[in-house]
C-alpha positions, 0 to 999 in steps of 0.5 A: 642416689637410688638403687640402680642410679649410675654416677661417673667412675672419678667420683667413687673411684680413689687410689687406695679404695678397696675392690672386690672383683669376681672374675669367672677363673674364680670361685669366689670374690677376690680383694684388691685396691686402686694403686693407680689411675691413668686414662681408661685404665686401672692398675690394682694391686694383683689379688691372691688366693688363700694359699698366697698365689696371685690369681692372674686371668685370661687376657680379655676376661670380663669380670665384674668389680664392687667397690664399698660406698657409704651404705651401699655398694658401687658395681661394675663390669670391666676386663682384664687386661694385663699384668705388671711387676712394678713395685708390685704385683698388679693386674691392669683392668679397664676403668668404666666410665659410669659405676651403678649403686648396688644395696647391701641388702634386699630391705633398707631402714627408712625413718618413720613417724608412728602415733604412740598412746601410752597408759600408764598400769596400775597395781591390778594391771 
C-alpha cells in the first residue's frame, strides 16, 4: 500500500487500537483508544489534557484522527459527537468508512543492490 492509498476502516480500526486526535479546541495531538465499535459510531476513551482534565469539544467539531500502523500511519477525519459516562469517560466520534496511509517521514528506506569492488591495502597503502 502506498502513501495516500485508502483502505476500509474495519481492517485498521480494532478495539483497543491507539489514536491520536488533533481536534481544532486544542493546541496539540491528544491520546485515546478504541473502547467500542457499533455501526458509524466510535466510542473512545475521553482524552485528557497534562493537568488530568477531560478535553470535551463542541458537539459537531470536525477533528482529524491518526492511528499508528506498521511502519506508517492510517489518517482520517471525523466529528465529534457526544459524550458518555459508562464505565468510563468517552467521547463519541464518527467512524469513517475509508482511512488513508500516511508516512512517518518525509523520505523511506528502500532495499538497493550496489556493485562493490574491494582492494585489499598493503603496508604502503
Amino acid at each position: 500500500m502506498r502513501k495516500g492509498e485508502r483502505k476500509p476502516a474495519d481492517m485498521v480500526l480494532k478495539i483497543g487500537a491507539r489514536l491520536t486526535f488533533f481536534p481544532l479546541s486544542t493546541e496539540n495531538g491528544v491520546a485515546s483508544r478504541v473502547e467500542d465499535i457499533s455501526g458509524d459510531r466510535l466510542m473512545v476513551a475521553m482524552p485528557v489534557d497534562e493537568k488530568g482534565v477531560p478535553i470535551i469539544p463542541l458537539p459537531g467539531e470536525n477533528m482529524i484522527c491518526r492511528i499508528a500502523g506498521t511502519g506508517c500511519y492510517y489518517q482520517f477525519n471525523t466529528v465529534y459527537l457526544d459524550k458518555g459516562k459508562a464505565p468510563i469517560p468517552v467521547w463519541f466520534v464518527r467512524k469513517p468508512e475509508f482511512v488513508e496511509k500516511v508516512q512517518n517521514r518525509e523520505f523511506v528506506r528502500i532495499s538497493v543492490d550496489y556493485p562493490v569492488i574491494l582492494r585489499p591495502l598493503d603496508e604502503n597503502g
